[in-house]
ZATI-338263 format. One record per residue (C-alpha): x, y, z; residue in one letter. Coordinates in pm, 1 decimal, decimal comma, always signed. Each point is the difference from the previous one (the first is absolute). Layout:
% ZATI-338263
REC / X / Y / Z / A
...
END
This chain:
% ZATI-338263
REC / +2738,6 / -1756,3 / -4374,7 / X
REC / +49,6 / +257,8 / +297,4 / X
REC / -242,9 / -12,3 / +276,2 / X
REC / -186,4 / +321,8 / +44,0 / X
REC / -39,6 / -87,5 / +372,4 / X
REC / +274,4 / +111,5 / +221,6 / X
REC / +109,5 / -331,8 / +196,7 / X
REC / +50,2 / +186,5 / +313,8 / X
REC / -340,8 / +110,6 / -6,5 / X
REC / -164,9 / -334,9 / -50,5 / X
REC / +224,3 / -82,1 / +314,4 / X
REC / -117,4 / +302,4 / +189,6 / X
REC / -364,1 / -147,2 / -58,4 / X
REC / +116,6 / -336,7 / +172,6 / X
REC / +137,7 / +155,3 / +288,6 / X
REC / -341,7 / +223,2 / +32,3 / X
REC / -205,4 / -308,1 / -52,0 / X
REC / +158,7 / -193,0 / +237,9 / X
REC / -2,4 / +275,8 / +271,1 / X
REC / -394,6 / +37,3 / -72,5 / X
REC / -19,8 / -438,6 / +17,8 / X
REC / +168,7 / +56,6 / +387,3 / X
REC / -256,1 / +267,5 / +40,6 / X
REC / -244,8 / -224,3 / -116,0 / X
REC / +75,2 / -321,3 / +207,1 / X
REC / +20,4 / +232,6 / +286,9 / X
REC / -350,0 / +115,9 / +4,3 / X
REC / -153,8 / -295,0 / -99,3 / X
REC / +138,3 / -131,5 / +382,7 / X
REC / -34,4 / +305,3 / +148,2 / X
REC / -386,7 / -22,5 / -75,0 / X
REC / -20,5 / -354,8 / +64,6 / X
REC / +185,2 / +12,8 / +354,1 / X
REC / -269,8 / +250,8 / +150,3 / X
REC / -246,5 / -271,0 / -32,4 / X
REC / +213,7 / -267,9 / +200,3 / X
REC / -206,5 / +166,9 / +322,2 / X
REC / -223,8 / -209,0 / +243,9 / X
REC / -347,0 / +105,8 / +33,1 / X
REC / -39,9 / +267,5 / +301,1 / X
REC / -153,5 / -62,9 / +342,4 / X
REC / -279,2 / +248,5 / -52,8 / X
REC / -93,3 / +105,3 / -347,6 / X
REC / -127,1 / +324,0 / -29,6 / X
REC / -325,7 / +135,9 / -158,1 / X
REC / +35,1 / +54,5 / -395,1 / X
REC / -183,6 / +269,0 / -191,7 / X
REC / -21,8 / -158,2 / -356,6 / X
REC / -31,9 / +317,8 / -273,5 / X
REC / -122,4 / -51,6 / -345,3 / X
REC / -20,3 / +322,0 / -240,7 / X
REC / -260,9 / -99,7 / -298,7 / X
REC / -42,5 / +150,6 / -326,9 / X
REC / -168,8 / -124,8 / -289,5 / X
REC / +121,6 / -385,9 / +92,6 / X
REC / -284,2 / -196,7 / -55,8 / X
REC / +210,5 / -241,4 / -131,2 / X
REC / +187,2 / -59,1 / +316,2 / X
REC / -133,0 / +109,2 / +302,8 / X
REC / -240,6 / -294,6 / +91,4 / X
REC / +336,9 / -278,8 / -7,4 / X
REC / +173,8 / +308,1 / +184,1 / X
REC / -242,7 / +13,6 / +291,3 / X
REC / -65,3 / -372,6 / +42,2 / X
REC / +361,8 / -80,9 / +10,3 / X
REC / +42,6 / +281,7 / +267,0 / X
REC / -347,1 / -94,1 / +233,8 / X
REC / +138,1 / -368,7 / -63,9 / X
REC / +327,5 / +81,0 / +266,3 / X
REC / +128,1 / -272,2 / +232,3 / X
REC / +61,9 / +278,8 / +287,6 / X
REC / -192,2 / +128,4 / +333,7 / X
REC / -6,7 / +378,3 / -71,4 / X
REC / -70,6 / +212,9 / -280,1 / X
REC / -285,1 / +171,9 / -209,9 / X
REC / -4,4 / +18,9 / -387,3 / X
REC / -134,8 / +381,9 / -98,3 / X
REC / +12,4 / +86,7 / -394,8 / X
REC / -105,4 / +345,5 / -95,8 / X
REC / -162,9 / +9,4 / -334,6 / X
REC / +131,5 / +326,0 / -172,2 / X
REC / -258,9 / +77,9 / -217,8 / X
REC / +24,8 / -290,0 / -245,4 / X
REC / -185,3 / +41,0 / -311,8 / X
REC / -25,3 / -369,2 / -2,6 / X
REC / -141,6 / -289,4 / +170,2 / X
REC / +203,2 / +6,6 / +288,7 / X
REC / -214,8 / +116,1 / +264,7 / X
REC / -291,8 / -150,7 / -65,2 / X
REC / +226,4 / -333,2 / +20,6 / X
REC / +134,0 / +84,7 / +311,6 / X
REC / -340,4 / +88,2 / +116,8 / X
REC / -86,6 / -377,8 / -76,9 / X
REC / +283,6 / -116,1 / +188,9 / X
REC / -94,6 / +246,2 / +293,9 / X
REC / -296,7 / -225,8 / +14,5 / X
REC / +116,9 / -306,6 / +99,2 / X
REC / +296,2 / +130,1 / +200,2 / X
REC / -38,4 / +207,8 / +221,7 / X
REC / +378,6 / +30,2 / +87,9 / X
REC / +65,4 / +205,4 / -319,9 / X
REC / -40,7 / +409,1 / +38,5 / X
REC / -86,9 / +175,7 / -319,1 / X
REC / +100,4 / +371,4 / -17,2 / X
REC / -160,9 / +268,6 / -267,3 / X
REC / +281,6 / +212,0 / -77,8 / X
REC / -10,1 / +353,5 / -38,9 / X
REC / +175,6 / +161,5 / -325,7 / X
REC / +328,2 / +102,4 / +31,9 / X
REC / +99,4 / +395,8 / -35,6 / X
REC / +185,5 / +102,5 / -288,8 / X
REC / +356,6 / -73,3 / -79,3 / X
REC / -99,3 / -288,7 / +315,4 / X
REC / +89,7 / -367,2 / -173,8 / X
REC / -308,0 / -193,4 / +96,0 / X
REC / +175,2 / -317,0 / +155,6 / X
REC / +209,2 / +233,0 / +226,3 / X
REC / -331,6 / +171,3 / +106,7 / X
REC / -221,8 / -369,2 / +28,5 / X
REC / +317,7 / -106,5 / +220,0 / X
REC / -30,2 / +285,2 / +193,6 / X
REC / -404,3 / -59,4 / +55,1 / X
REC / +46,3 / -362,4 / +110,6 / X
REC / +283,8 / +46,9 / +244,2 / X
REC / -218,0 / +299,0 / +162,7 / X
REC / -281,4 / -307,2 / +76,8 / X
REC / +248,8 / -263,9 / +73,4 / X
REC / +46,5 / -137,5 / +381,8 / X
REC / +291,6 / -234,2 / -47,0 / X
REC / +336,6 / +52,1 / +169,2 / X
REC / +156,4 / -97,6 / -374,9 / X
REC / -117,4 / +86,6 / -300,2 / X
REC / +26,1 / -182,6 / -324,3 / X
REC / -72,5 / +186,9 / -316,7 / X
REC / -81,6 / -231,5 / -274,2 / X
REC / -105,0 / +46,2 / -373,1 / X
REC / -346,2 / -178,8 / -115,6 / X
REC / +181,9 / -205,2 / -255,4 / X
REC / +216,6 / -186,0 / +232,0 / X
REC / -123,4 / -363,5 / +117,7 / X
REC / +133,7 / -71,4 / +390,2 / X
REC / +47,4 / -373,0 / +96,5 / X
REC / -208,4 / -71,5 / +364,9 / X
REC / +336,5 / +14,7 / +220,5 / X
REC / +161,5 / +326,0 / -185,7 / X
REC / -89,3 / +221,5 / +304,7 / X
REC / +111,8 / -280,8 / +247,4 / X
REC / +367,0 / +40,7 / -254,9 / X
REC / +14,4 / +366,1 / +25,8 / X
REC / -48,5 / +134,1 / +289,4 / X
REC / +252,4 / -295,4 / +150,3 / X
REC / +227,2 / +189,6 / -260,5 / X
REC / -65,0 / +329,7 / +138,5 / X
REC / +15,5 / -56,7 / +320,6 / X
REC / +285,8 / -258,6 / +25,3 / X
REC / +223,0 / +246,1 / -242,4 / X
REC / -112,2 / +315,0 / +239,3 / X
REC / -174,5 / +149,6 / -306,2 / X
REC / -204,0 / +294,1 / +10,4 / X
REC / -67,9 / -63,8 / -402,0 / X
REC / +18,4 / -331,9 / -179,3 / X
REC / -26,2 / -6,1 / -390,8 / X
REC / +17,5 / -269,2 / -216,2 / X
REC / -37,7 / -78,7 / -393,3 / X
REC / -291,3 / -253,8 / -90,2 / X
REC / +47,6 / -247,9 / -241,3 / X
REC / -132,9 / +140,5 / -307,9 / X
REC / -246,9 / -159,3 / -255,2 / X
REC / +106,4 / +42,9 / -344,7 / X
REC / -206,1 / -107,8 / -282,1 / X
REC / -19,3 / +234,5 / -316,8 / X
REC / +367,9 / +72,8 / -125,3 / X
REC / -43,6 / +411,0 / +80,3 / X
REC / -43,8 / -157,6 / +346,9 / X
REC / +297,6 / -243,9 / -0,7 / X
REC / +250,8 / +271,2 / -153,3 / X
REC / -99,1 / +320,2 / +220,5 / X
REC / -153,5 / -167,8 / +338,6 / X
REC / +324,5 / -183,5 / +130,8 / X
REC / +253,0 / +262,0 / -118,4 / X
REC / -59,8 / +255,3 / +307,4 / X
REC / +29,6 / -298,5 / +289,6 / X
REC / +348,4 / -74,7 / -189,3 / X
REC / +124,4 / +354,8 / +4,0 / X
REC / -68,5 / +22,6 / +373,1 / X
REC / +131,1 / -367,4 / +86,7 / X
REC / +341,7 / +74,2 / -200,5 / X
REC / +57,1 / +383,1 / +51,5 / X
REC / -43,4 / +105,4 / +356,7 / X
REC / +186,0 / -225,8 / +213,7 / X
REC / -236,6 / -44,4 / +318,2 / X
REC / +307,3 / -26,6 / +208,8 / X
REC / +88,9 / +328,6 / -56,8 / X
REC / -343,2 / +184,3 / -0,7 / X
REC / -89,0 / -171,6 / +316,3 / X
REC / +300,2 / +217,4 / +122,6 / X
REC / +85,3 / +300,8 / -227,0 / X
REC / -277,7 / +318,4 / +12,5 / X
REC / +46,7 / +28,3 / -372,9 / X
REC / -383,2 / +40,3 / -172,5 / X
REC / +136,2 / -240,2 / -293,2 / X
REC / +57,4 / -264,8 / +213,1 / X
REC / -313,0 / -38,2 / +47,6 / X
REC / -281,8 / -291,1 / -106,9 / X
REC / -384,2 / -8,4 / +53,4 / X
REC / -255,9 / -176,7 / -129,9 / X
REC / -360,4 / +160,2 / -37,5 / X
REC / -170,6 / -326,9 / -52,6 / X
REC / +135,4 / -119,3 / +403,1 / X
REC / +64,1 / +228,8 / +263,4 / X
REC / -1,7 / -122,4 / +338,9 / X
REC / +36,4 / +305,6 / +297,9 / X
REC / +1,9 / +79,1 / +361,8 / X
REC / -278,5 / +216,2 / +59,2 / X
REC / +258,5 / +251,0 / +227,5 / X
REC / +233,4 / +2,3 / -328,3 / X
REC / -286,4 / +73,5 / -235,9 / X
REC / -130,4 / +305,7 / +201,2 / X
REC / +348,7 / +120,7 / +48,3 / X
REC / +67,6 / +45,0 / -400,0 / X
REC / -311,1 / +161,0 / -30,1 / X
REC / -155,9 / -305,7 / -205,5 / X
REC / -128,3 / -17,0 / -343,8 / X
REC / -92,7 / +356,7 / +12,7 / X
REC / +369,3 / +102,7 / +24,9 / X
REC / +51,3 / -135,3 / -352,6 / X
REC / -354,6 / +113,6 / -96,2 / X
REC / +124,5 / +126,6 / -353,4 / X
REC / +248,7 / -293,6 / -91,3 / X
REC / -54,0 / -264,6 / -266,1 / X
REC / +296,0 / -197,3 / +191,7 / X
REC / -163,0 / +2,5 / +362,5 / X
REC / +178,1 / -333,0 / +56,7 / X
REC / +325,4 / +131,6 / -45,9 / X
REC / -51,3 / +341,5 / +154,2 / X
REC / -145,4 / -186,9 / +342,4 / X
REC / +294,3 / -226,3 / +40,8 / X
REC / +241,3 / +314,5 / -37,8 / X
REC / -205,0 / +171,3 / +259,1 / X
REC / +49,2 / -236,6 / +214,3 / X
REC / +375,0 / -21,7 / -42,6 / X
REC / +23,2 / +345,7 / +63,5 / X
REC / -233,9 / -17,6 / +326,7 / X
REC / +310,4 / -255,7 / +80,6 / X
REC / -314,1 / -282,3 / +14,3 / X
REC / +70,7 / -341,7 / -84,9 / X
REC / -79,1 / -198,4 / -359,2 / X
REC / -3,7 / -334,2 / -96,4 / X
REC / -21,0 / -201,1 / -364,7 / X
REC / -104,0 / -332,7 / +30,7 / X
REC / -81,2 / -287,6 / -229,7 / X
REC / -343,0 / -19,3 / -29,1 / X
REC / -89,7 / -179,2 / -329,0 / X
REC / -126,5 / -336,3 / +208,0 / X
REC / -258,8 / +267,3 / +138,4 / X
REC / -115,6 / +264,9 / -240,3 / X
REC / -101,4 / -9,5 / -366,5 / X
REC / -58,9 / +214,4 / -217,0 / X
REC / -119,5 / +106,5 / -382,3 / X
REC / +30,6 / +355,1 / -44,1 / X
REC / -87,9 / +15,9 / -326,5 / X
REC / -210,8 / -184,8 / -196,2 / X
REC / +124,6 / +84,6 / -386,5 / X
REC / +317,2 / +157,5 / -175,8 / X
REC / -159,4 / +326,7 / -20,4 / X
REC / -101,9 / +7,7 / +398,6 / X
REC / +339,8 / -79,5 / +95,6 / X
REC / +150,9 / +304,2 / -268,9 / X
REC / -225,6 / +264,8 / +169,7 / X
REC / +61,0 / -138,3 / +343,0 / X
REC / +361,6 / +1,5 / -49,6 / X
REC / -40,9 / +341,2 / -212,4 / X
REC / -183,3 / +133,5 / +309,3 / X
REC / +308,1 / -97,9 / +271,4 / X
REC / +372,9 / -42,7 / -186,2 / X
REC / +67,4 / +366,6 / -9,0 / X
REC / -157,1 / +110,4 / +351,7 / X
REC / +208,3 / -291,1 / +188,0 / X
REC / +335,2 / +207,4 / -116,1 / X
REC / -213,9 / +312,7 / +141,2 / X
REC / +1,7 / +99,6 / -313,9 / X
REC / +399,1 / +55,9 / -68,7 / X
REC / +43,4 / +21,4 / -370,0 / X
REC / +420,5 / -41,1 / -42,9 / X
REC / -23,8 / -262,7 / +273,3 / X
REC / -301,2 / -154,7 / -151,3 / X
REC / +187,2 / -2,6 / -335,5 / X
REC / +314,9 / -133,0 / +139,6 / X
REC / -156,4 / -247,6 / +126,5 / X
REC / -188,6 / -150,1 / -290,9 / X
REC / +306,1 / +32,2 / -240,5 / X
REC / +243,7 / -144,6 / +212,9 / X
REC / -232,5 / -321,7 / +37,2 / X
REC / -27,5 / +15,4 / -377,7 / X
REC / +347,3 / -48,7 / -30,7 / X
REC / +55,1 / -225,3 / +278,7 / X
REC / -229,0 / -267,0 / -152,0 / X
REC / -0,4 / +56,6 / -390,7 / X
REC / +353,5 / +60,6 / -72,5 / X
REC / +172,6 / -370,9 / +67,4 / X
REC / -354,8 / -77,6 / -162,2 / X
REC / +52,2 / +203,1 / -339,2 / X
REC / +415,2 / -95,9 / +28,6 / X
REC / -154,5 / -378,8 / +22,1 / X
REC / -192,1 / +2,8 / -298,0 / X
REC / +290,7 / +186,3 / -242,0 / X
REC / +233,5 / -281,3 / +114,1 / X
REC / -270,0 / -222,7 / -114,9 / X
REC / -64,9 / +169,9 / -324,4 / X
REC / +353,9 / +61,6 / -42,2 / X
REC / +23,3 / +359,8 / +69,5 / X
REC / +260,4 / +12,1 / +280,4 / X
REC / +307,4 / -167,8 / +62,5 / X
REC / -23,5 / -304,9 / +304,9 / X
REC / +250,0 / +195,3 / +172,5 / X
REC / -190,9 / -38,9 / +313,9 / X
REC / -247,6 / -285,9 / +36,9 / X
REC / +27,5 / -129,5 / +358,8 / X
REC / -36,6 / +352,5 / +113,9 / X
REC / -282,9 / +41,4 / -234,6 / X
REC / -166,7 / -363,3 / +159,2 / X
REC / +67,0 / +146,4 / +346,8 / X
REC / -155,9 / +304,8 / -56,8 / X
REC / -321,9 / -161,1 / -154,6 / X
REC / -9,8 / -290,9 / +271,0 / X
REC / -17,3 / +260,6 / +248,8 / X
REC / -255,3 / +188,3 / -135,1 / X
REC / -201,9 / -318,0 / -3,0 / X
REC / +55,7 / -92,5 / +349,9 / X
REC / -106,4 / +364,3 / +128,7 / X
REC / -337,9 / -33,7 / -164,1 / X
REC / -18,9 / -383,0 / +49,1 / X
REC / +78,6 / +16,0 / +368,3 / X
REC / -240,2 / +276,4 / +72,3 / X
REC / -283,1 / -162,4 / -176,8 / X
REC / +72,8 / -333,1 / +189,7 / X
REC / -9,1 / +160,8 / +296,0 / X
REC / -353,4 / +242,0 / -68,5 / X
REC / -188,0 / -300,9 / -139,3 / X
REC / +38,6 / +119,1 / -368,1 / X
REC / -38,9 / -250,1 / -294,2 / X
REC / +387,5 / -45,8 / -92,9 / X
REC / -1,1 / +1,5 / -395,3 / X
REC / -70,2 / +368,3 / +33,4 / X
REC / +364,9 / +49,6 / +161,9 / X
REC / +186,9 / -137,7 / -366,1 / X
REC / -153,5 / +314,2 / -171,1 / X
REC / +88,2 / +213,7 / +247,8 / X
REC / +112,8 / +257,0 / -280,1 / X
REC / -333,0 / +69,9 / -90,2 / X
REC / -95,4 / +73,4 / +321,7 / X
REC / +248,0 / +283,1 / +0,7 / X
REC / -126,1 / +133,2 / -326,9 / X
REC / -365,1 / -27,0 / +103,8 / X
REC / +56,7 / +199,4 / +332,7 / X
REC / +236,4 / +245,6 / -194,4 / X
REC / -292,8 / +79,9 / -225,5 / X
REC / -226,1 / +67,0 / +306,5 / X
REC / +266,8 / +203,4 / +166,1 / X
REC / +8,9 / +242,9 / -264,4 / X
REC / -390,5 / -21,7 / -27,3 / X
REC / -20,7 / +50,6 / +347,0 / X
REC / +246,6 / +331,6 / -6,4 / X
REC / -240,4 / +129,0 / -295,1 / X
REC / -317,0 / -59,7 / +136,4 / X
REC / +88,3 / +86,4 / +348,7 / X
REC / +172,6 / +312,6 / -134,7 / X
REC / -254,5 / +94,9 / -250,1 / X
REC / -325,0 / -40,2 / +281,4 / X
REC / -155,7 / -271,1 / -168,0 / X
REC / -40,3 / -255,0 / +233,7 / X
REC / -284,4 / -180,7 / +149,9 / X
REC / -93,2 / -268,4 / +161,5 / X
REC / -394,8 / -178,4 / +101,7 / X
REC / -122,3 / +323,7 / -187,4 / X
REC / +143,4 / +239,5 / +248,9 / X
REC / +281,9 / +263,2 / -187,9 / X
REC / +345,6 / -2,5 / +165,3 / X
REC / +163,9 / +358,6 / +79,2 / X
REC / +255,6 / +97,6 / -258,2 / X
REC / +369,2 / -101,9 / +189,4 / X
REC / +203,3 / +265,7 / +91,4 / X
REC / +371,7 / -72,4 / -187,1 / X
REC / +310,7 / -51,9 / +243,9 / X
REC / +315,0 / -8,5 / -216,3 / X
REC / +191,4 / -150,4 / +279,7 / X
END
């Protein structure tokens, strides 16, 4: 029986997969190498800032990990955005017997203002440290991390250091949707050449870590130059390229933890809430995108499974195998490397489908203004076509 699949196409996805496994590899010891730094002489004074909404859940193992530091100089200050929650009565508690920890009130944000991008803004205005490090209240920080990370950023001659934590995945929403962004980043943007090229889409950030120079932070204007943007990470770091600043990844996964969701349906609206804004809200690049990585990874799949069945000639089966090995290996090499429990890279098609399905979810509700997110209504996005 004729093979619907062109071969030269299933060979076109080798070649692609194997230039994305180089890109891959790469990174991973790109990220790795800017921790080989020794400690410095002097370390300088760290301004620890935690934006909290509605995370009762998380804050208290948050803050202890954070007070709990192995290093001379820093102060912990979380600004409680007007949870609805427990959270800042808890941190009130902790307040109590540690007197180290600052607890802000935060104001509410202005309209069309994202209210992380505007708590960010209120805790660097009250921060004394010569470096920065913004921090999300679900993240758990082992006692040397700050020791790690500013060694990092100053050994490297940073002026911002991001980094992905390992990520806790426990409810199958979470292990689907949760790892897939990390991956895109570690096998799409080749560090070497964003460290280099000005180009805004080589760029990586990471909300959930980001390390600065006090000078840098000032000079891109801060959170409050990406006051209105649901992909502040992303926007900062390509600020700072432009300023012609510095940024670093490193591996940070023997530091920082994190769960940042705690169901299926958390990690759909939290993924609803970012997907389309990180593409600044591009549709045909958004779309391109998605498709293409639908036919990277399902086609030698679907081709697999007719040979099986019977349904297409075995015209082609070691460049089918290659093709699905390497798949494999770019999911099972990232997850080795994040900390990510490994079964999860074997049905790595279903990870494309699942994030497919919140891409387009993402487009519609992003599109259509319904988005929201701890009970506060995101602004309807404004559609770029390219």
């Amino acid at each position: 029986m004729t093979n619907p699949f062109a071969h030269d196409q299933v060979l076109h996805l080798v070649v692609f997969q194997a230039v994305l496994l180089l890109i891959l590899l790469d990174n991973i010891w790109i990220t790795r190498r800017v921790r080989r730094h020794l400690p410095p002489g002097i370390f300088p004074m760290v301004s620890v800032l935690v934006p909290a909404r509605n995370e009762e859940r998380n804050i208290a193992t948050c803050v202890q990990s954070l007070l709990a530091q192995n290093y001379p100089c820093f102060e912990v200050l979380v600004l409680d955005d007007q949870s609805s929650d427990g959270t800042l009565g808890i941190l009130k508690r902790i307040v109590a017997t540690q007197p180290g920890l600052q607890v802000l009130e935060g104001e509410p944000p202005a309209e069309n203002v994202v209210g992380k991008n505007w708590a960010c803004s209120q805790l660097a205005l009250q921060a004394r440290g010569e470096l920065l490090l913004f921090t999300d209240a679900d993240t758990c920080h082992s006692p040397d991390m700050l020791r790690g990370v500013v060694a990092a950023l100053i050994g490297d001659h940073a002026d911002l250091l991001t980094g992905y934590p390992r990520q806790e995945v426990h409810s199958w929403g979470e292990r689907l949707l949760v790892p897939f962004f990390s991956w895109v980043l570690y096998c799409f943007i080749p560090l070497a050449l964003g460290y280099w090229l000005p180009l805004p889409i080589l760029s990586s950030g990471v909300g959930q870590f980001m390390l600065f120079r006090r000078e840098a932070y000032l000079v891109i204007g801060g959170h409050q130059s990406v006051s209105d943007s649901m992909a502040e990470d992303m926007n900062l770091v390509r600020r700072i390229k432009s300023a012609r600043l510095r940024w670093r990844v490193a591996h940070i996964t023997d530091l920082v933890s994190c769960r940042m969701y705690h169901s299926g349906w958390e990690a759909i609206d939290g993924f609803t809430k970012n997907l389309f804004a990180v593409f600044d809200y591009r549709l045909l690049p958004y779309l391109f995108a998605f498709i293409w990585l639908m036919v990277m990874f399902w086609e030698p799949f679907i081709v697999m499974l007719m040979m099986i069945a019977g349904k297409a000639s075995l015209s082609q089966p070691a460049t089918i195998a290659t093709c699905l090995a390497l798949a494999v290996l770019l999911w099972l090499i990232h997850y080795i490397n994040l900390g990510i429990p490994l079964g999860l890279a074997f049905i790595y098609p279903f990870t494309i489908l699942a994030n497919v399905g919140i891409a387009l979810r993402s487009c519609a509700y992003s599109l259509g203004g319904h988005l929201e997110w701890k009970g506060r209504k995101i602004a309807r996005a404004h559609l770029k076509w390219l």
